[in-house]
BALOBA-1460 file (C-alpha; in Angstrom, 3 decimals):
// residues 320
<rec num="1" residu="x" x="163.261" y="47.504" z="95.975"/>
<rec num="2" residu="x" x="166.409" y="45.897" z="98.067"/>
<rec num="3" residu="x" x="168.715" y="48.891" z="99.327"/>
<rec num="4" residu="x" x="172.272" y="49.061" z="98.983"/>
<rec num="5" residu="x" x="173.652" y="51.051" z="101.900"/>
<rec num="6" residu="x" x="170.892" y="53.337" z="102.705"/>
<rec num="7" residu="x" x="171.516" y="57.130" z="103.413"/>
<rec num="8" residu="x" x="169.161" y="59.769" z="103.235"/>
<rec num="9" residu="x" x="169.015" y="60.684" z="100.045"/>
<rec num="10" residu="x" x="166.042" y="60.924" z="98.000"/>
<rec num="11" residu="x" x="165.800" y="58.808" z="94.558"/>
<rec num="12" residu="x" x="163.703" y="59.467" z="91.516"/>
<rec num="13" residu="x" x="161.078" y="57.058" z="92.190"/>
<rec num="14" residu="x" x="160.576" y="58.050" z="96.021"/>
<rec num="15" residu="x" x="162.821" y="55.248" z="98.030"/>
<rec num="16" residu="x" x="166.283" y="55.713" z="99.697"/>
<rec num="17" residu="x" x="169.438" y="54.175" z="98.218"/>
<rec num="18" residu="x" x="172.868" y="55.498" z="97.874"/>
<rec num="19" residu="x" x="173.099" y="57.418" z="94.346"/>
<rec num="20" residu="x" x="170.009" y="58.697" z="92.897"/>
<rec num="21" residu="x" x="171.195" y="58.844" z="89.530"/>
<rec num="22" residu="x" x="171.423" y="55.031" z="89.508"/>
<rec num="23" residu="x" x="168.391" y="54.465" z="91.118"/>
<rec num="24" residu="x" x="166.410" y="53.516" z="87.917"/>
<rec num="25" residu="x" x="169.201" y="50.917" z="87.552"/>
<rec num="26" residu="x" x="168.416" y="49.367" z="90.458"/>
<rec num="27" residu="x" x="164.977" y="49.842" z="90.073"/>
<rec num="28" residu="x" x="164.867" y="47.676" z="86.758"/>
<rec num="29" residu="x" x="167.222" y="44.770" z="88.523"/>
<rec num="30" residu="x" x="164.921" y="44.651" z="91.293"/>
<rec num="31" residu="x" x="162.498" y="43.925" z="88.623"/>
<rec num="32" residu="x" x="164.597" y="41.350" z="87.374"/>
<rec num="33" residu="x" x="165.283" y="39.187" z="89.959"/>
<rec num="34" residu="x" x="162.837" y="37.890" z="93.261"/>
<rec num="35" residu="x" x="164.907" y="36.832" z="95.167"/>
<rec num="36" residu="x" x="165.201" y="39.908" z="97.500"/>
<rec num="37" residu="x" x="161.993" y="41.321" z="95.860"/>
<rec num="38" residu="x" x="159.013" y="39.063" z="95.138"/>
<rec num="39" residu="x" x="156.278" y="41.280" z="92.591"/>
<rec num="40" residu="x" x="153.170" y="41.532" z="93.793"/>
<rec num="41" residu="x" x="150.267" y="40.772" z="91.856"/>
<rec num="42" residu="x" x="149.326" y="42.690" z="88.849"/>
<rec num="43" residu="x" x="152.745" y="45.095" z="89.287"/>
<rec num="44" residu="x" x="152.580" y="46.496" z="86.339"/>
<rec num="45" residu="x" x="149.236" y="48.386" z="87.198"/>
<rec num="46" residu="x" x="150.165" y="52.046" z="88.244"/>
<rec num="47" residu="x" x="148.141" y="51.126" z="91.491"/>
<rec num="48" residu="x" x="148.316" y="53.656" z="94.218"/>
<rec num="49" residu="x" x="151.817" y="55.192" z="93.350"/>
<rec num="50" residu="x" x="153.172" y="58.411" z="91.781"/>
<rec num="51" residu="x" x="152.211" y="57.627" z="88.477"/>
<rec num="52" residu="x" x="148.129" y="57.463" z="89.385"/>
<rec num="53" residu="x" x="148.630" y="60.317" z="91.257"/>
<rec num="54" residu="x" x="150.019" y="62.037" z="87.742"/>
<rec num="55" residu="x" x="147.109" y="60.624" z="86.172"/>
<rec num="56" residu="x" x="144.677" y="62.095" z="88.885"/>
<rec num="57" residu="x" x="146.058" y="65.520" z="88.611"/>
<rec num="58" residu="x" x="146.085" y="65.797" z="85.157"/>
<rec num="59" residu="x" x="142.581" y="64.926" z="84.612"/>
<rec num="60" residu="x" x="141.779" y="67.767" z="87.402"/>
<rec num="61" residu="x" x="144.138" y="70.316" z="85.424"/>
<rec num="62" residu="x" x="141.831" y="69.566" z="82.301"/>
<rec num="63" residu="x" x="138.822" y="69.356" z="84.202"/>
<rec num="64" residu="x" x="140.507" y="72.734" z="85.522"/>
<rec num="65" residu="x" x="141.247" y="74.055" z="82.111"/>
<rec num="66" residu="x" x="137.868" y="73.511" z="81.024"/>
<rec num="67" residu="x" x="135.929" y="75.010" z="83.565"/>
<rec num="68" residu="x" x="138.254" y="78.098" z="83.552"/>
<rec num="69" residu="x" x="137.329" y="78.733" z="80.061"/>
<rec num="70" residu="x" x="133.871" y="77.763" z="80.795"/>
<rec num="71" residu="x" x="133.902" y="80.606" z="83.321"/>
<rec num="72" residu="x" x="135.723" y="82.982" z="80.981"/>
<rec num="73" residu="x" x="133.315" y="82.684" z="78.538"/>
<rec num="74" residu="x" x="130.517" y="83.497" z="80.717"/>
<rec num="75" residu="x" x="132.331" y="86.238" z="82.689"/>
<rec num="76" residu="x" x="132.834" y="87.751" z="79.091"/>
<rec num="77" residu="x" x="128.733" y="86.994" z="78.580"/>
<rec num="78" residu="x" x="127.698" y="88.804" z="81.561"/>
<rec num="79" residu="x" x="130.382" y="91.614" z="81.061"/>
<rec num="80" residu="x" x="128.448" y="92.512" z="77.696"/>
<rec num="81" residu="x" x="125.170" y="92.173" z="79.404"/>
<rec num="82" residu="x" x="125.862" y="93.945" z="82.222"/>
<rec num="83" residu="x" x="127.422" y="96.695" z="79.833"/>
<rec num="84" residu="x" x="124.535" y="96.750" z="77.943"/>
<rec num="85" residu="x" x="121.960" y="96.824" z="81.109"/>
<rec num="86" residu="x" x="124.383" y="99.500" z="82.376"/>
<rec num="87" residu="x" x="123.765" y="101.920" z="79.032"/>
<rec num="88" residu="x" x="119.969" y="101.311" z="79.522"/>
<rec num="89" residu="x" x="119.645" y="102.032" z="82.623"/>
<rec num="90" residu="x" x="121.919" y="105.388" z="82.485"/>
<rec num="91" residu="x" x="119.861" y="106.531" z="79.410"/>
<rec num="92" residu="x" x="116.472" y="105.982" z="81.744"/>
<rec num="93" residu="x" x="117.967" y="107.901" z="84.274"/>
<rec num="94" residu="x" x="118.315" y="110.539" z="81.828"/>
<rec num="95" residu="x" x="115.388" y="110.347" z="80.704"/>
<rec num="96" residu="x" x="113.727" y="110.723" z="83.927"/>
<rec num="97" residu="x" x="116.042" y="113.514" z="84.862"/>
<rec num="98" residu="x" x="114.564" y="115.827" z="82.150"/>
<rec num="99" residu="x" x="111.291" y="114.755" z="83.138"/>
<rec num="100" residu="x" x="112.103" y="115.769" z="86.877"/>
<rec num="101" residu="x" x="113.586" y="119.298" z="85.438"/>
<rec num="102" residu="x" x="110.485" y="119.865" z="83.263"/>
<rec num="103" residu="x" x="108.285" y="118.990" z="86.181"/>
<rec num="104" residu="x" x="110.725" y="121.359" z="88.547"/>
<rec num="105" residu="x" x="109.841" y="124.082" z="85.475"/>
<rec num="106" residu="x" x="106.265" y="123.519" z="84.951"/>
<rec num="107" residu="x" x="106.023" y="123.231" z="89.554"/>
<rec num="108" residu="x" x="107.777" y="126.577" z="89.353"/>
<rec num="109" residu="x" x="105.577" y="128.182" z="86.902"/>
<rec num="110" residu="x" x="102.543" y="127.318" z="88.919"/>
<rec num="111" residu="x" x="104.025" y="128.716" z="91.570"/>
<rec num="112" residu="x" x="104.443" y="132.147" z="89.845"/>
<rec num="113" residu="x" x="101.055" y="132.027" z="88.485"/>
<rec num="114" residu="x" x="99.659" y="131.592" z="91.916"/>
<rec num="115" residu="x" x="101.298" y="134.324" z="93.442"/>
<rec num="116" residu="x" x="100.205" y="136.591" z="90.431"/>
<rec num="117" residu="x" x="96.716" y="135.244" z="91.088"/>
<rec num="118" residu="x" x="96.845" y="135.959" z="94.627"/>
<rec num="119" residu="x" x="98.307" y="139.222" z="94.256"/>
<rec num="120" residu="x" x="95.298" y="139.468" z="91.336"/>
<rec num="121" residu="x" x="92.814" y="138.611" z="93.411"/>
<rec num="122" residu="x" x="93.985" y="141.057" z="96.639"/>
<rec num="123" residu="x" x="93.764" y="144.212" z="93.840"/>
<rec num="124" residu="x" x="90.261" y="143.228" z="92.893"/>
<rec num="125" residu="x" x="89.337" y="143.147" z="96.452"/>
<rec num="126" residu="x" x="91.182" y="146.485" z="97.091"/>
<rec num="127" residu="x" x="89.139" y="147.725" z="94.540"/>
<rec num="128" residu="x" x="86.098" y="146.158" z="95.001"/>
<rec num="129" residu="x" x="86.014" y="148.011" z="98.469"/>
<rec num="130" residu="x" x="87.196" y="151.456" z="97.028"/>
<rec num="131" residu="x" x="83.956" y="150.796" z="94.778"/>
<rec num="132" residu="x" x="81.805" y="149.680" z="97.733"/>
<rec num="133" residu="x" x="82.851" y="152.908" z="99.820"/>
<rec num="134" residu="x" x="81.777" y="154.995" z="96.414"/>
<rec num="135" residu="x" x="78.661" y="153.167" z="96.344"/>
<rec num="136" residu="x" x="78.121" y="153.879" z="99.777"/>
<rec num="137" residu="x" x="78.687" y="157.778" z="99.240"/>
<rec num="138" residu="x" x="76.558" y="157.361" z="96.267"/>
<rec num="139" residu="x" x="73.678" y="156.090" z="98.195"/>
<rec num="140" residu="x" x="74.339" y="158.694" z="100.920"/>
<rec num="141" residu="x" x="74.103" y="161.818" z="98.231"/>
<rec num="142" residu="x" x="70.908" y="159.760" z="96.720"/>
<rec num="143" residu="x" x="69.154" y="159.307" z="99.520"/>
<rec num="144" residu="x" x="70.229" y="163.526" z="100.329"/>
<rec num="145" residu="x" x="68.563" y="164.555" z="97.068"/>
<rec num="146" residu="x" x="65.899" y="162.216" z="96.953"/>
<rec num="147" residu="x" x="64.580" y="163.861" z="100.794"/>
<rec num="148" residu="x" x="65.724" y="166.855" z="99.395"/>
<rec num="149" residu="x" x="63.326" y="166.136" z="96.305"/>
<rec num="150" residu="x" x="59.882" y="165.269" z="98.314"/>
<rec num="151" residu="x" x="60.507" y="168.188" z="100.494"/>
<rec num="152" residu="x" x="60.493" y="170.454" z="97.428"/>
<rec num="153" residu="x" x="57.508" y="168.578" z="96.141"/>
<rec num="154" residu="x" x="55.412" y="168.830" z="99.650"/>
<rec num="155" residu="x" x="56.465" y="172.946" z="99.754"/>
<rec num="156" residu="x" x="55.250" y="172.984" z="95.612"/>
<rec num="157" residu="x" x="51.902" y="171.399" z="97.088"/>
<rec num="158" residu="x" x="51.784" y="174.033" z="99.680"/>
<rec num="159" residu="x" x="52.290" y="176.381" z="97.833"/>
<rec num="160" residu="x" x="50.382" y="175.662" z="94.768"/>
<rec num="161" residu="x" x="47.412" y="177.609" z="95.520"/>
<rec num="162" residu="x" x="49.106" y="181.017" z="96.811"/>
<rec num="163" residu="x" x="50.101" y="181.978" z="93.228"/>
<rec num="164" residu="x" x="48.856" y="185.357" z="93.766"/>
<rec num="165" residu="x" x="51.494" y="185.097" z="96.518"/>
<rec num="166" residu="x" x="53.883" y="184.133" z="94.167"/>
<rec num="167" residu="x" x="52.728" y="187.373" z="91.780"/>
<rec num="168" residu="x" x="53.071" y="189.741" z="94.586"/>
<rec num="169" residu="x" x="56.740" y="187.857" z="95.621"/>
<rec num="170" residu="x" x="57.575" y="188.117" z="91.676"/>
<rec num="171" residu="x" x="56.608" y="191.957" z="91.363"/>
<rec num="172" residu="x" x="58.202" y="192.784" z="95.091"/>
<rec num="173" residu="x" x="61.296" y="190.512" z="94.806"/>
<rec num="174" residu="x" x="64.232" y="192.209" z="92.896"/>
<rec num="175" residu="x" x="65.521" y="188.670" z="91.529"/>
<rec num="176" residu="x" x="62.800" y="187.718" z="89.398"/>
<rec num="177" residu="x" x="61.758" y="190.776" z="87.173"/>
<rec num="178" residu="x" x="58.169" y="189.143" z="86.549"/>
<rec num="179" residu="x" x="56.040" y="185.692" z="87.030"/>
<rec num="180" residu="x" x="57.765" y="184.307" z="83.742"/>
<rec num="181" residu="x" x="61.203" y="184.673" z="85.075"/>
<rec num="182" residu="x" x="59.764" y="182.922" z="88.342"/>
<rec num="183" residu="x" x="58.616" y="180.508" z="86.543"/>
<rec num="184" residu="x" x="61.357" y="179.770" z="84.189"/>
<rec num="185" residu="x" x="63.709" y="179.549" z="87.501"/>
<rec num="186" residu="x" x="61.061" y="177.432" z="88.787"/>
<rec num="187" residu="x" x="61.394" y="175.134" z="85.558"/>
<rec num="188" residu="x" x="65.565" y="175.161" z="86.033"/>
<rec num="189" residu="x" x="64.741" y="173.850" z="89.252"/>
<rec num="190" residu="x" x="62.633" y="171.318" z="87.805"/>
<rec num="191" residu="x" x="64.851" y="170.422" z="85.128"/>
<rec num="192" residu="x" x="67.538" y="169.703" z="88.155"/>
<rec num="193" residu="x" x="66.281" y="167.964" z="89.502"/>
<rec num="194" residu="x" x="65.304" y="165.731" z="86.534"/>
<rec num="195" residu="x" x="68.755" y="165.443" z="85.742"/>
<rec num="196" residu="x" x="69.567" y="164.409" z="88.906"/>
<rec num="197" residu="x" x="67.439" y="161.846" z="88.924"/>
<rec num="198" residu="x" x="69.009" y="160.690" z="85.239"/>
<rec num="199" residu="x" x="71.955" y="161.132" z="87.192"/>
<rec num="200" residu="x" x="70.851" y="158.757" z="90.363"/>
<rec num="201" residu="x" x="69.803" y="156.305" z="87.855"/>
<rec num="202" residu="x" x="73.128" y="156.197" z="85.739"/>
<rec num="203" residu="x" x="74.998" y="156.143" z="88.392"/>
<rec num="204" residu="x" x="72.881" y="152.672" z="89.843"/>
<rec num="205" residu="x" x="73.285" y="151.123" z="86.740"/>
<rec num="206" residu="x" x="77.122" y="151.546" z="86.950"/>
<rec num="207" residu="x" x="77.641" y="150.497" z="90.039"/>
<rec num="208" residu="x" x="75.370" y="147.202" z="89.143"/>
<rec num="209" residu="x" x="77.993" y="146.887" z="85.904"/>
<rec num="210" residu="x" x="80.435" y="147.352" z="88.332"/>
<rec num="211" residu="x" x="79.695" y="144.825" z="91.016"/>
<rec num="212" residu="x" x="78.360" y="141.906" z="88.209"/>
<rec num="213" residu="x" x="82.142" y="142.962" z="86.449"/>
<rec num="214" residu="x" x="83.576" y="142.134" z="90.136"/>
<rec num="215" residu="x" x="81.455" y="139.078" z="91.032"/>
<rec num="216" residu="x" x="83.040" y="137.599" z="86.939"/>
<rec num="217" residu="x" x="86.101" y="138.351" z="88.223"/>
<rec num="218" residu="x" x="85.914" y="136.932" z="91.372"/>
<rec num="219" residu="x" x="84.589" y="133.451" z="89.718"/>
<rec num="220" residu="x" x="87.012" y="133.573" z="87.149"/>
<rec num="221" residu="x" x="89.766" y="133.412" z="89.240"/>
<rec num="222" residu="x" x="88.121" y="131.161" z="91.951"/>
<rec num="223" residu="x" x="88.070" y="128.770" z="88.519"/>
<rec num="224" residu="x" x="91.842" y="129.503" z="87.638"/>
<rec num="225" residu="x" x="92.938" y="128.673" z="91.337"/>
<rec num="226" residu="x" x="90.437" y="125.541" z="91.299"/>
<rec num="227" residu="x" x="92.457" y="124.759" z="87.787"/>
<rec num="228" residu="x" x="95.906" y="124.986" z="89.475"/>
<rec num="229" residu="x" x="94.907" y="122.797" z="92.370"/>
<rec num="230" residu="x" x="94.188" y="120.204" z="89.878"/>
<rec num="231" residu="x" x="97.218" y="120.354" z="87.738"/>
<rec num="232" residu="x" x="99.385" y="120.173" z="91.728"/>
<rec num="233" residu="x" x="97.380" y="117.070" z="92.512"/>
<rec num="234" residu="x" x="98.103" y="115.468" z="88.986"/>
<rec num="235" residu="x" x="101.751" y="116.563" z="89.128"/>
<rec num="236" residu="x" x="102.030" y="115.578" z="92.645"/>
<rec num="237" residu="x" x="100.732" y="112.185" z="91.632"/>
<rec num="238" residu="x" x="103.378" y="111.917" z="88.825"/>
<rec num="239" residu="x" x="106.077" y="112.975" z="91.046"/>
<rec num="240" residu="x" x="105.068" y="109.887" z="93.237"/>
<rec num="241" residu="x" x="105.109" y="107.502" z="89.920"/>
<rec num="242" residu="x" x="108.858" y="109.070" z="88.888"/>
<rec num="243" residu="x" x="110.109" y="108.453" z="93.059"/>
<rec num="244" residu="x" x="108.563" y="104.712" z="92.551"/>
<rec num="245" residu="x" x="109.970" y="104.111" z="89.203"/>
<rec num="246" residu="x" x="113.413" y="105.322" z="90.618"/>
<rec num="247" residu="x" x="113.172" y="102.914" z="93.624"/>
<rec num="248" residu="x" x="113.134" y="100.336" z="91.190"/>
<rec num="249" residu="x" x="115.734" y="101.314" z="89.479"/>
<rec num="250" residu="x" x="117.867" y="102.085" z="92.565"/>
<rec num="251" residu="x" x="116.894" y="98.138" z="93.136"/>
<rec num="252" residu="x" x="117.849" y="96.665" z="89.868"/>
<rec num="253" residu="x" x="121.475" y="98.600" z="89.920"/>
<rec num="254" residu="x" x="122.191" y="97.201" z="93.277"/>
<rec num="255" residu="x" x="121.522" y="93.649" z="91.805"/>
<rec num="256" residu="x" x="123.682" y="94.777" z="89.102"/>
<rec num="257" residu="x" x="126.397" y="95.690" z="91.403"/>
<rec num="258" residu="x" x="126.183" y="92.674" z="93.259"/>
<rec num="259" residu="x" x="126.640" y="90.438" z="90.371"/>
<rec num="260" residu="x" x="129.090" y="92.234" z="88.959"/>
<rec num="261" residu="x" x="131.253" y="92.104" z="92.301"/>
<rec num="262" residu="x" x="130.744" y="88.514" z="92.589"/>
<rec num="263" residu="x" x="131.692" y="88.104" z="88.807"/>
<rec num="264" residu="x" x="134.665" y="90.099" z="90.068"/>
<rec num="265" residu="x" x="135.408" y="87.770" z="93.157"/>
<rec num="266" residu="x" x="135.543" y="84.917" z="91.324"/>
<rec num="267" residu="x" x="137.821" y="85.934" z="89.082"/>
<rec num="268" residu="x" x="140.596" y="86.845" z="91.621"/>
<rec num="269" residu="x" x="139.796" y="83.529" z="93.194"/>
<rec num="270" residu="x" x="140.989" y="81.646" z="90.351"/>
<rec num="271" residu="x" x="144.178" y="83.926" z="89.511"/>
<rec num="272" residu="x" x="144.874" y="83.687" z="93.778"/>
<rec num="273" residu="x" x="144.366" y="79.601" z="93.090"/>
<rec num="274" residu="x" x="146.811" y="79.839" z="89.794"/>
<rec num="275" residu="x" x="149.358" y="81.718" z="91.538"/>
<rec num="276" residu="x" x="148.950" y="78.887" z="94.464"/>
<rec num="277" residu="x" x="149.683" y="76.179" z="92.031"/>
<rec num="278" residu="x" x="152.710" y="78.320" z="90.396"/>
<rec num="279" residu="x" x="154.121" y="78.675" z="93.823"/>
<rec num="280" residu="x" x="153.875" y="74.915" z="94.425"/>
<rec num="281" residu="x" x="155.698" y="74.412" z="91.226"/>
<rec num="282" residu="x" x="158.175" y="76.644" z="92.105"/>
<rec num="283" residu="x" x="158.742" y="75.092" z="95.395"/>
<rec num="284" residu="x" x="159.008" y="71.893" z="93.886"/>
<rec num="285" residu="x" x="161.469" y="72.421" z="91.269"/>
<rec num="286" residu="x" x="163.802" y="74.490" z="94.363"/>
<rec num="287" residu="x" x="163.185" y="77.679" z="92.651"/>
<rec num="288" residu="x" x="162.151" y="81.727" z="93.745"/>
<rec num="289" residu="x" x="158.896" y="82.457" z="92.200"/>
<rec num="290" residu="x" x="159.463" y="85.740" z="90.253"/>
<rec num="291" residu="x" x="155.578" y="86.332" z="88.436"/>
<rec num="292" residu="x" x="153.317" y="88.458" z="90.473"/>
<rec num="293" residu="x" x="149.503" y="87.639" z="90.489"/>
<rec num="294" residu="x" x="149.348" y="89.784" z="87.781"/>
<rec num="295" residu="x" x="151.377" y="87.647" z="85.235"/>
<rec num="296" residu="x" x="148.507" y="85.308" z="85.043"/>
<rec num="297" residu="x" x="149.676" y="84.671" z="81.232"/>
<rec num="298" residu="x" x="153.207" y="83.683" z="82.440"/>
<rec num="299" residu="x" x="152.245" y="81.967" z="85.220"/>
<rec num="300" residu="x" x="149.895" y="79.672" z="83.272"/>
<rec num="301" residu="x" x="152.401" y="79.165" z="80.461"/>
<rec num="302" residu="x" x="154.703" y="78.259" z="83.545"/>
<rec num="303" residu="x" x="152.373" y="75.633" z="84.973"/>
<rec num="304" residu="x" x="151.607" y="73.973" z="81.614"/>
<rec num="305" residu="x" x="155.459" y="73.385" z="81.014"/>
<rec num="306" residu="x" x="155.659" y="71.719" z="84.277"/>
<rec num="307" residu="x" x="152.730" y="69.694" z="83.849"/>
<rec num="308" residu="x" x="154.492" y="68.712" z="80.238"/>
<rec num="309" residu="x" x="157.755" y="67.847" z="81.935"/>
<rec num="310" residu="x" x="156.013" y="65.729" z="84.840"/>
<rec num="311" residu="x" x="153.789" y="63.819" z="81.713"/>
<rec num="312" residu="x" x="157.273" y="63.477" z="79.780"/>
<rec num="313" residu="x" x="158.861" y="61.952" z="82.970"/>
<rec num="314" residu="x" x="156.263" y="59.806" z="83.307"/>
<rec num="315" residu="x" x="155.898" y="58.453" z="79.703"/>
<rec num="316" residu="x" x="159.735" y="57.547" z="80.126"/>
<rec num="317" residu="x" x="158.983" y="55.645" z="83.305"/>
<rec num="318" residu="x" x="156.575" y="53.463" z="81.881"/>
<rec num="319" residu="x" x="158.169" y="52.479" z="78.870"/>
<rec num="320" residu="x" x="161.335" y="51.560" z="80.889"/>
C-alpha cells in the first residue's frame, strides 16, 4: 500500500498513512492501480494477515466454548456423584458409630460383670475358708469325743466284771439311790453318746454338701469367666474389623477430597483464563475493566460482543 506522507499513526488495516479514517480509501486505490503496488499472487486469499488470524481465534473461542461446556457438564456430573458418595459414606459412618457405642456398652457391661464375678468369687473363697476353719474345729471336737468314746468303752470293759462293785458303789453312793438308777444313768450315758455319734455323722455329711456346693460354685464361675474371655476375644476381633473398615473409609474420603479440589482448581482456572481474555479486550478497546472474577456471566457476555464486533468488522472488510 503506497504511503502518502507517513506519520505515526496507526490505520485500520495495520500500516501507517496520514488519516486513518481514509485509510480504507486508499487501501481500495492501491488495489486499483499497480503501478506503485504490484498484487501478489493469489491476493485475495486472507494469507497470513489479520483476517486468518480472526479466523484462527474464532475457531479456538468455539473450540473454547465447547470444551467449557464439556467441562461444565461433567463438573455438574461429578458434583452429583460426589454428593451422592458423600451421603453414603456419612450414613456408614453412622452406622458404624452406633456399632462402636453398642460395642463401648456391651465392653462396659463385661467389665461390670467381671468385677461382680471377681468380687463373687473372693466371697466364696472367704467363705469357703470360714467353712474350712469350722471343719477343722469339727474334726478337732470329733476326734475329742471319739478318744473320749474308746476310753469309756476300755473303762466299761474293765469294769464289766466288778458289778458287785458297782452294787456296793450304788447302795454306798448317795447319787444313785439303787443299781437301776445306775444303770439308767449308765444308759443316758450311752444314749450320748449315740447321739453324738448321729451328731459326728450329720455334721460330715454337711460339711461334704458343703464343700461339693463350693467346688459347683467354684466351676461355675471358672465357666462364666472362661465365657467372658471368649466374648473379649470375639469383640476384640470385631473392634479390629470396624478400625480396618474405617481405614478404608478414611482412604476413599481423601480420594474424594482430592477430586473434588481438583474439580475445584479447574474451575478457577478457567474463570482466571476468562477474566485474562476480558482484560485483553479491555485493553484493546482503551478501556478500565470494571467486572471482578466473579462476574463470570458479564464478563463472558462481554467477550462474546467483542468477538461479534471483530467478526462484523471483518465481514465488512471482505466484502469491500
Amino acid at each position: 500500500m503506497p504511503h502518502f506522507k507517513p506519520t505515526l499513526k496507526l490505520d485500520l488495516p495495520g500500516d501507517f498513512g496520514l488519516h486513518p479514517e481514509q485509510s480504507p480509501d486508499y487501501f481500495i486505490e492501491s488495489q486499483q492501480q499497480e503501478k506503485l503496488f504490484v498484487k501478489p499472487p493469489n491476493w485475495c486469499s486472507p494469507g497470513s494477515g489479520v483476517e486468518l488470524l480472526a479466523l484462527q481465534n474464532e475457531r479456538d473461542h468455539v473450540q473454547m466454548l465447547q470444551l467449557q461446556h464439556d467441562m461444565l457438564e461433567n463438573a455438574k456430573r461429578q458434583r452429583i456423584t460426589n454428593s451422592n458418595r458423600f451421603h453414603e459414606i456419612l450414613a456408614m459412618q453412622t452406622e458404624i458409630r452406633k456399632r462402636l457405642i453398642g460395642a463401648n456398652v456391651f465392653f462396659k457391661d463385661c467389665d461390670d460383670k467381671k468385677r461382680l464375678a471377681t468380687a463373687t468369687i473372693a466371697k466364696e473363697k472367704q467363705i469357703h475358708m470360714e467353712f474350712k476353719d469350722s471343719i477343722n474345729t469339727l474334726k478337732q471336737n470329733t476326734n475329742i469325743l471319739f478318744k473320749f468314746y474308746e476310753d469309756l468303752r476300755k473303762v466299761v470293759k474293765e469294769l464289766g466284771p466288778y458289778g458287785k462293785v458297782i452294787e456296793e458303789v450304788a447302795n454306798v453312793s448317795n447319787n444313785c439311790c439303787s443299781i437301776e438308777d445306775c444303770m439308767k444313768k449308765c444308759d443316758a450315758l450311752m444314749m450320748t453318746q449315740v447321739e453324738v455319734c448321729e451328731l459326728q455323722k450329720n455334721k460330715l455329711q454337711e460339711i461334704e454338701n458343703v464343700r461339693l456346693q463350693m467346688i459347683k460354685l467354684t466351676n461355675e464361675a471358672k465357666l462364666t469367666v472362661l465365657g467372658l474371655n471368649n466374648e473379649l476375644s470375639e469383640l476384640e476381633r470385631a473392634y479390629s474389623q470396624v478400625h480396618s473398615e474405617c481405614a478404608r473409609l478414611e482412604n476413599i474420603i481423601g480420594s474424594t477430597k482430592d477430586c473434588i479440589n481438583e474439580h475445584k482448581f479447574n474451575t478457577n482456572r478457567i474463570v482466571d483464563e476468562i477474566s485474562i481474555m476480558y482484560r485483553l479486550l479491555c485493553r484493546r478497546r482503551g478501556l478500565c475493566p470494571v467486572l471482578s472474577k466473579d462476574d463470570i456471566e458479564l464478563e463472558c457476555d462481554f467477550i462474546k460482543s467483542e468477538i461479534e464486533i471483530l467478526r462484523d468488522v471483518i465481514n465488512k472488510c471482505l466484502q469491500k
